[in-house]
C-alpha positions as CSV (number, residue, x, y, z in Angstrom):
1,X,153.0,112.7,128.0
2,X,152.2,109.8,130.0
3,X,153.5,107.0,127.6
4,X,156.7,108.2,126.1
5,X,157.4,109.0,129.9
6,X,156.9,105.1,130.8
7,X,159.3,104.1,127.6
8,X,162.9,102.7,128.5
9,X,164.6,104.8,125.9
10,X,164.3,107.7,124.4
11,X,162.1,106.7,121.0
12,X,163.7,109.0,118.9
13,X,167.2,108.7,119.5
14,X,168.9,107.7,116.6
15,X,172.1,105.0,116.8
16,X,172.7,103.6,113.6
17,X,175.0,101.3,114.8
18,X,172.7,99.7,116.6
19,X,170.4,99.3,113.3
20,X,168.0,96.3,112.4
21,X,168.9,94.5,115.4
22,X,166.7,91.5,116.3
23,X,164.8,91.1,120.0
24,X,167.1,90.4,122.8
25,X,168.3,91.6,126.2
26,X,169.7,95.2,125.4
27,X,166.1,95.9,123.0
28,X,163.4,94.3,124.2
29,X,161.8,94.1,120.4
30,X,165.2,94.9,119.0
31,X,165.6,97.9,116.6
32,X,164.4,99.9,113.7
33,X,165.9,100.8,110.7
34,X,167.8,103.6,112.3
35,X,168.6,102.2,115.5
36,X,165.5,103.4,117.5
37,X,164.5,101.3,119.8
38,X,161.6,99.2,119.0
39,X,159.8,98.9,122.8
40,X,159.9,102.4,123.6
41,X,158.4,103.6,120.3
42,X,155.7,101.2,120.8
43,X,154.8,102.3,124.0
44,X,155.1,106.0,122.5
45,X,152.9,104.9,120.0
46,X,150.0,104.2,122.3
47,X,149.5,108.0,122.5
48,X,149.9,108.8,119.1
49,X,147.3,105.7,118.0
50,X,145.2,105.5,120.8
51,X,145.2,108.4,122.0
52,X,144.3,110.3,118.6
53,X,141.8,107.8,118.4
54,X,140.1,108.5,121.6
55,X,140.5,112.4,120.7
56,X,138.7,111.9,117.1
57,X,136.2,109.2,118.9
58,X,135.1,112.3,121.2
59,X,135.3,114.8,119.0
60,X,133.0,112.5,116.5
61,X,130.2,111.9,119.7
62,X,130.0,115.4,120.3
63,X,129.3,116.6,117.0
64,X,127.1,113.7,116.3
65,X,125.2,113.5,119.6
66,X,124.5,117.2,119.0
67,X,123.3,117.0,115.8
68,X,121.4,114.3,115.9
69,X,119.6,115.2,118.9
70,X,118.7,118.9,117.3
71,X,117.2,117.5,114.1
72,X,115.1,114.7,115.8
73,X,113.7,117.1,118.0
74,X,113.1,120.4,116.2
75,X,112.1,118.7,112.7
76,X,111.0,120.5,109.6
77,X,113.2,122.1,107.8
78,X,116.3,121.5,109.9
79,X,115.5,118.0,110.3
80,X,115.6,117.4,106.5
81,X,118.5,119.5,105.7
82,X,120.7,117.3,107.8
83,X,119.3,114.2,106.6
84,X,120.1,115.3,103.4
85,X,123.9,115.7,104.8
86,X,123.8,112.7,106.6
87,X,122.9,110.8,103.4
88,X,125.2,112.3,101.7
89,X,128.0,111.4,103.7
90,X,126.2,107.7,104.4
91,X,126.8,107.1,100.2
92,X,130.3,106.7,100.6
93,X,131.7,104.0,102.4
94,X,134.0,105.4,105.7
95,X,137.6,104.6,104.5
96,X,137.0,105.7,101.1
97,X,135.9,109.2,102.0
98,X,138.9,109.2,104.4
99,X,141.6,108.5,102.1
100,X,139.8,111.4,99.8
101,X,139.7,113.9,101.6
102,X,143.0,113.2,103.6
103,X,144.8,113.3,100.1
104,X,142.8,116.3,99.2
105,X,144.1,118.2,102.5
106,X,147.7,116.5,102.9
107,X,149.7,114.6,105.0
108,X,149.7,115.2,108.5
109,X,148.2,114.9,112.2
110,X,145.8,117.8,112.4
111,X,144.3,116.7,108.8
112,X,144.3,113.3,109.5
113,X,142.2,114.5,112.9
114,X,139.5,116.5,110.6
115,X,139.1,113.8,108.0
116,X,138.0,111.2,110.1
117,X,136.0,113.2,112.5
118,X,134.2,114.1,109.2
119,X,133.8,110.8,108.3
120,X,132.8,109.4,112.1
121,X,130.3,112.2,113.6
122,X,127.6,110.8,111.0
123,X,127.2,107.5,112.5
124,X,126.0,109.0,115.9
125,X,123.6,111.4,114.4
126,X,122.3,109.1,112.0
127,X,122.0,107.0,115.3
128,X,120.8,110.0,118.0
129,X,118.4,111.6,115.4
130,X,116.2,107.9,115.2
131,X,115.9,107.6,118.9
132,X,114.6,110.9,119.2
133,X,112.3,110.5,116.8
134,X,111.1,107.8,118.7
135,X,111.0,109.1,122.0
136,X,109.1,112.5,121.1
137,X,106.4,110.8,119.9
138,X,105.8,109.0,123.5
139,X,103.1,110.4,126.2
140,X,106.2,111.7,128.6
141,X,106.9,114.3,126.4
142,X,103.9,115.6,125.6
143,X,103.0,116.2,129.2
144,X,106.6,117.6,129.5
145,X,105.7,120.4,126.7
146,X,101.7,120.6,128.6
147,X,103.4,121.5,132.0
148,X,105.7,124.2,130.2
149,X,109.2,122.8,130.4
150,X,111.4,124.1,127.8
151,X,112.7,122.6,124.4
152,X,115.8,122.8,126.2
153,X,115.3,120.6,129.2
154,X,113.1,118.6,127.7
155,X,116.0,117.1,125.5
156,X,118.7,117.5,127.5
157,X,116.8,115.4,130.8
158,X,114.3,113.2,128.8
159,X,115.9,113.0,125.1
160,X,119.9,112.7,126.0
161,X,120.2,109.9,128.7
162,X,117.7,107.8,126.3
163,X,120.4,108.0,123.1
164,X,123.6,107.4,125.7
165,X,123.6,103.9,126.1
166,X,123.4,103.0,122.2
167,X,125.7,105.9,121.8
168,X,128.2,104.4,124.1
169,X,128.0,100.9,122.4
170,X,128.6,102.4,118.7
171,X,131.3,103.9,120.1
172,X,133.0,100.9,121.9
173,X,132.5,99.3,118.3
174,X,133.9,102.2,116.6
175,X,137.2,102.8,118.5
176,X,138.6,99.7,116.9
177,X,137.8,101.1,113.2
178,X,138.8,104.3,113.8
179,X,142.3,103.0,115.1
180,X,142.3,100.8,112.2
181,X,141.6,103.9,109.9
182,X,144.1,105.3,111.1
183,X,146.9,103.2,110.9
184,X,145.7,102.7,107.3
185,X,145.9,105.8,106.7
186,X,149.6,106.3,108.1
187,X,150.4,103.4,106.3
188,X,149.8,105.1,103.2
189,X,151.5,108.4,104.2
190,X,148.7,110.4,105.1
191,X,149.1,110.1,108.7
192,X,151.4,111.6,111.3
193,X,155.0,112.1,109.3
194,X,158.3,111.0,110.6
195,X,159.8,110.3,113.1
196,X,156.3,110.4,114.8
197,X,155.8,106.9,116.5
198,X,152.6,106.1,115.5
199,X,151.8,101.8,114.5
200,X,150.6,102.4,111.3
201,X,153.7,104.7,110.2
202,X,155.5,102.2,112.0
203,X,154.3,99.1,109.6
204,X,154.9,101.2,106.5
205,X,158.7,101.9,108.0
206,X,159.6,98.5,108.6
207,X,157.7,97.1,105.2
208,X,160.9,97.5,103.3
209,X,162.8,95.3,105.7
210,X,160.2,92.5,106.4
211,X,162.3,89.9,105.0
212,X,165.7,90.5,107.1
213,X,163.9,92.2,110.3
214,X,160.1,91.0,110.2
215,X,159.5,92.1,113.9
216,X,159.3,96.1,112.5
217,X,156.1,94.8,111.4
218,X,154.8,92.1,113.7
219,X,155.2,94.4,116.8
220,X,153.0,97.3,115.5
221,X,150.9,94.5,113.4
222,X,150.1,92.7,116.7
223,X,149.5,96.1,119.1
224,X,146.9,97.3,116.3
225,X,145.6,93.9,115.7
226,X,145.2,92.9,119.9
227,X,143.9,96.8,120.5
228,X,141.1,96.6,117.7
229,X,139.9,92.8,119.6
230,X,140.1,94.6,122.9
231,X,137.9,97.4,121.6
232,X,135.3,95.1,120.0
233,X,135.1,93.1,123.5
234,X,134.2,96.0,124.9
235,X,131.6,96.8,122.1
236,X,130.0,93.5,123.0
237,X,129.6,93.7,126.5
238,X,128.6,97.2,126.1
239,X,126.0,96.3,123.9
240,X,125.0,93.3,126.0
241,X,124.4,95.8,129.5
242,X,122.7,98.7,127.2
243,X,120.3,96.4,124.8
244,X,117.3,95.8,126.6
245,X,115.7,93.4,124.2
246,X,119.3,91.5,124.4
247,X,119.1,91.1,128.2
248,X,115.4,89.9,128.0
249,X,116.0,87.4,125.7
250,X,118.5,86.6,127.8
């Protein structure tokens, strides 16, 4: 609600006379195909890229997180059942089993949502599951499980703030894939469906026209391009404040 609300016009309002019209004083980026104006459906976008972004990201780290920190801890048979599924899904590569299973369920926001939370919640158990494999093996828990402190507590105090940090800096890293995978994905016309103002939808709009009105695809081009650097900034520093062996060497 927060960035359509912020947009100088209203992104969806149609004036075809005003179609195709290049960046000036009247349209800040100029406008689409149909009129729309270019700034405010970019700054509507930021909800419906980013913000679906952030709302798979999360979705992915609970999933994962929870997994991950169940089958490193309990073990035996649960433990290999998972890593079976989590080697499974680690075969294929992430944008390939995207596009597959988005074309298998259809076009649209609430599939594109579950495809790439499928896709992205294997990363951070894959991730979670090998620290706590480390971790239970270490003296602290042992007298944790001597002096009767439940399974429970003993993962959610000792195991959980262990994994957070590398959890944390995988997903910094991964926010600027998913939003790629996402646009790609809208680009291809299994995303969001018109007149949703999302950048990827966006690029495939304006592909037609790149010759006569090339800034339908620089604008979005740019955001995605200058939001994915952003992201993997962040990733860095992340990963330089959370990797120990990184700030020693250091």
């Amino acid at each position: 609600m927060i960035s359509p609300a912020l947009a100088p016009q209203d992104p969806y309002r149609l004036i075809v006379s005003d179609r195709l019209q290049p960046p000036g004083a009247g349209h800040f980026l100029g406008t689409d195909h149909l009129g729309r104006d270019l700034f405010s459906r970019m700054i509507a976008g930021i909800r419906a890229t980013i913000g679906t972004s952030l709302l798979i990201l999360t979705f992915s780290m609970l999933i994962g997180v929870t997994i991950g920190l169940l089958s490193g801890y309990l073990g035996g048979l649960y433990d290999r059942v998972f890593k079976r599924i989590i080697d499974a899904f680690m075969t294929l590569p992430d944008y390939i089993f995207a596009i597959v299973l988005s074309g298998l369920l259809g076009p649209g926001l609430i599939n594109l949502l579950f495809a790439v939370i499928a896709v992205k919640w294997v990363g951070y158990a894959r991730l979670v599951r090998s620290v706590v494999l480390q971790e239970k093996e270490k003296d602290y828990v042992a007298l944790a499980i001597l002096g009767g402190v439940t399974p429970l507590r003993i993962v959610m105090k000792h195991m959980l703030p262990h994994t957070l940090g590398n959890v944390f800096v995988l997903a910094a890293l991964d926010l600027g894939k998913i939003i790629l995978m996402i646009a790609s994905l809208s680009y291809i016309g299994l995303g969001p469906q018109p007149p949703a103002a999302e950048w990827g939808s966006m690029l495939n709009e304006g592909r037609v026209y790149f010759n006569t009105a090339p800034h339908l695809m620089l604008a979005p081009g740019l955001a995605i391009m200058i939001t994915v650097l952003l992201a993997n900034l962040l990733g860095d520093k992340l990963r330089d404040q959370f990797d120990v062996k990184t700030r020693k060497e250091a």
